[in-house]
C-alpha positions in Angstrom: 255.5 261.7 -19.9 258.1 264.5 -20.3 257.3 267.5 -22.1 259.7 268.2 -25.5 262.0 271.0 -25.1 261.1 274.3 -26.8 264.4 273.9 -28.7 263.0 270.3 -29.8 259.7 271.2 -31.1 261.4 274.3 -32.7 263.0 272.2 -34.5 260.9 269.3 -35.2 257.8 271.6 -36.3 260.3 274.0 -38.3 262.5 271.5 -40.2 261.8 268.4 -38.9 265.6 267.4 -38.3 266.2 265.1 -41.1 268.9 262.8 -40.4 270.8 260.8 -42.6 272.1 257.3 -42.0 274.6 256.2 -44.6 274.8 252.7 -45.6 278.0 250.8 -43.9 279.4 248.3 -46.5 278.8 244.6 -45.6 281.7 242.5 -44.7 282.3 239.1 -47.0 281.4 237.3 -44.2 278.0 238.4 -44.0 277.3 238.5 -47.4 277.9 234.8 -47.4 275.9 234.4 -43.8 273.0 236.5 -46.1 272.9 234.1 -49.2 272.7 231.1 -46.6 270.2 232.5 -44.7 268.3 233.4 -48.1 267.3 229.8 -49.0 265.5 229.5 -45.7 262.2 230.4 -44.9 261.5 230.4 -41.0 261.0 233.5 -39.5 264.3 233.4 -37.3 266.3 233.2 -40.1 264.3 236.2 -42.0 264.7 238.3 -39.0 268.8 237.9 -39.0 269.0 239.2 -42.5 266.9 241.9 -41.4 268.9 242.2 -38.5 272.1 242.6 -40.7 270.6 245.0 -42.8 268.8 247.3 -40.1 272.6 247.6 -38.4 274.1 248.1 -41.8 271.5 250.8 -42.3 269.9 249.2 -45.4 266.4 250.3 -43.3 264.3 250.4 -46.3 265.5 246.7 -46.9 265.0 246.2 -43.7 261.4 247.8 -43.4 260.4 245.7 -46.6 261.6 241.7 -44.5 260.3 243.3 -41.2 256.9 244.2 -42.2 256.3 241.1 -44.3 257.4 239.2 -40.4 255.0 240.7 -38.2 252.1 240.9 -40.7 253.1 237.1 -40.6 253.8 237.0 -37.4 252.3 239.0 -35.4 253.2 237.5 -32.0 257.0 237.3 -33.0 257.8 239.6 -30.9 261.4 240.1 -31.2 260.3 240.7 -35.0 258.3 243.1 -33.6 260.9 244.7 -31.5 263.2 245.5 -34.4 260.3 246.4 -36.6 259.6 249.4 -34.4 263.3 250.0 -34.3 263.7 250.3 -37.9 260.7 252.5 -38.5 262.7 255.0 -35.7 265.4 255.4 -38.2 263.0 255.5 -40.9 261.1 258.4 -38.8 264.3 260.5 -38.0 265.2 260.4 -41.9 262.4 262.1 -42.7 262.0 265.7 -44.5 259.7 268.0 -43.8 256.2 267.5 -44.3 253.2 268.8 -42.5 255.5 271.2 -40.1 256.7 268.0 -38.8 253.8 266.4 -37.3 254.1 263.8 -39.7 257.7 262.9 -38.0 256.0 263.5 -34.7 253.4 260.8 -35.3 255.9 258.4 -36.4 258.3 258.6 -33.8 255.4 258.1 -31.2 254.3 255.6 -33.3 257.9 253.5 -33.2 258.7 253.8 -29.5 255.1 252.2 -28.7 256.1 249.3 -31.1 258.9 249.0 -29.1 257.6 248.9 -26.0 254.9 246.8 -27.1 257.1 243.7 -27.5 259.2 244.6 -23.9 255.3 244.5 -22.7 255.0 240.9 -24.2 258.3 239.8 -23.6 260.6 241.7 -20.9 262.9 238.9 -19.9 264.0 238.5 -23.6 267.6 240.3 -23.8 267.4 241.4 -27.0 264.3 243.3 -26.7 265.2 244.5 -23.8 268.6 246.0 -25.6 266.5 246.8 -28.9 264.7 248.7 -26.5 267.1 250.6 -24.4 269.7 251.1 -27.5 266.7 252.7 -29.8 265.0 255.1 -26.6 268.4 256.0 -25.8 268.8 257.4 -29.4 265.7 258.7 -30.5 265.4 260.5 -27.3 261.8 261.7 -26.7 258.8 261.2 -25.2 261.0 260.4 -21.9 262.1 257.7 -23.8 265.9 258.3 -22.6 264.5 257.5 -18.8 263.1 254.5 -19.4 266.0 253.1 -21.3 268.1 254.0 -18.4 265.2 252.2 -16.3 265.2 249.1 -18.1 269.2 249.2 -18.5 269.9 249.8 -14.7 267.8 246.6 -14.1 270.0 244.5 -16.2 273.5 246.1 -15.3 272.1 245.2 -11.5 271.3 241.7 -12.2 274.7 241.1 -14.4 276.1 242.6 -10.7 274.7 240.2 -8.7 275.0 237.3 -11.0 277.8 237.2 -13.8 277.7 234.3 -14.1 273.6 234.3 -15.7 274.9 236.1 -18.5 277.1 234.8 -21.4 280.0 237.4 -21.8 278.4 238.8 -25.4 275.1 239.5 -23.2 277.3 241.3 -21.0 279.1 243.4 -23.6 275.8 244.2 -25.1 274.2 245.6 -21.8 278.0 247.5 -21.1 277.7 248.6 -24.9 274.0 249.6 -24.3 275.0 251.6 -20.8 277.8 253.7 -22.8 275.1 254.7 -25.6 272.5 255.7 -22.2 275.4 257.9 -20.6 276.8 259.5 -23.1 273.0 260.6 -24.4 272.7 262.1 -21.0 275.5 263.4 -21.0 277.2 261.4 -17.9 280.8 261.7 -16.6 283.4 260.4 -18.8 284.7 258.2 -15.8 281.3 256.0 -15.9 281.6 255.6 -19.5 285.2 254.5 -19.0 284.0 252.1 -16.4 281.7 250.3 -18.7 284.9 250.3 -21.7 287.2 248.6 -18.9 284.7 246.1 -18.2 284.3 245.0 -22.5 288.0 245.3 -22.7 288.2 242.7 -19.6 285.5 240.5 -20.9 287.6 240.3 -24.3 284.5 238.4 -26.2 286.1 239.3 -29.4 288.8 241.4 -31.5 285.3 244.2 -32.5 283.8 244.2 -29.2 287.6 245.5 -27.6 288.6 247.4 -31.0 284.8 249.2 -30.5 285.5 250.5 -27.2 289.1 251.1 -27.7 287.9 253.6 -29.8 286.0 255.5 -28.0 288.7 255.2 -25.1 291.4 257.1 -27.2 288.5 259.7 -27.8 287.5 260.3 -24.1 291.5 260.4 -23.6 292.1 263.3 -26.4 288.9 265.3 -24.8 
């Protein structure tokens, strides 16, 4: 495990870096795939609202159907996977208390739930991209390595056999790879190799307008 940078537990300790994640207003089409998915009761279709809601940053929403899913199912382990994914957001957006340790404990805490359902399940794609999007972002604990472990895996495999991979998978692992390189900080020419290859893939008018985006921004930099 890596050590925290002095700068890192200067500011964990001293003001424990509360971030903020502001709520990003649902689209009428998900409100109307949210009151469908309401009147159904299975786990699966529990998890997509709380899928919706943890990407819309509604976490505490989010914590409330996640928790009552693994308590209920405790072997779900996708559940599971976005459960500890949520309480990592939860964890950064919290003030100070106890010098930080509090925060400390919690990110620790998040990561292993995390990495507890990649233990159970590693071939499952979306825990393995819960997994490398939320290590990638939270950062510590040499969290950022093993996302780029776990990632470099996948962009291998999607290498040596495309045609294994729907096209979204493969947006989602190229989507993931830009979010690992630009946390460490890679050149702007790999990041613009994973943009070429969503643009190519073309899954849909988002997944192109997404990294579009951050094209114009690496071409004004």
């Amino acid at each position: 495990m890596k050590r925290l940078s002095i700068s890192l537990i200067i500011c964990l300790l001293a003001t424990a870096c509360s971030q903020e994640f502001a709520e990003i207003p649902l689209s009428q089409e998900s409100i109307d795939f949210i009151d469908m998915l309401q009147h159904e009761t299975d786990a699966d279709s529990q998890l997509e609202i709380a899928r919706i809601k943890f990407t819309h940053n509604s976490i505490d929403e989010a914590d409330e159907l996640l928790h009552a899913l693994v308590k209920a199912h405790p072997e779900h382990w996708e559940a599971q996977a976005w459960y500890g994914a949520n309480n990592c957001k939860l964890a950064a957006r919290k003030g100070p208390w106890l010098m930080g340790f509090d925060k400390l404990y919690g990110v620790w805490n998040c990561l292993n739930q995390v990495q507890t359902a990649y233990d159970h399940a590693s071939d499952n794609f979306t825990i393995q991209m819960v997994l490398v999007n939320t290590f990638a972002e939270v950062n510590m604990f040499g969290s950022l390595d093993k996302a780029w472990d776990v990632l470099g895996t996948i962009l291998s495999q999607i290498e040596d056999r495309p045609e294994h991979f729907p096209p979204t998978e493969q947006v989602a692992a190229f989507e993931a790879a830009i979010n690992v390189a630009q946390n460490m900080q890679n050149p702007a020419d790999l990041v613009k190799s994973y943009l070429d290859k969503i643009i190519q893939l073309n899954t849909s008018k988002e997944s192109v307008a997404r990294a579009q985006i951050i094209l114009n921004e690496l071409t004004v930099q």
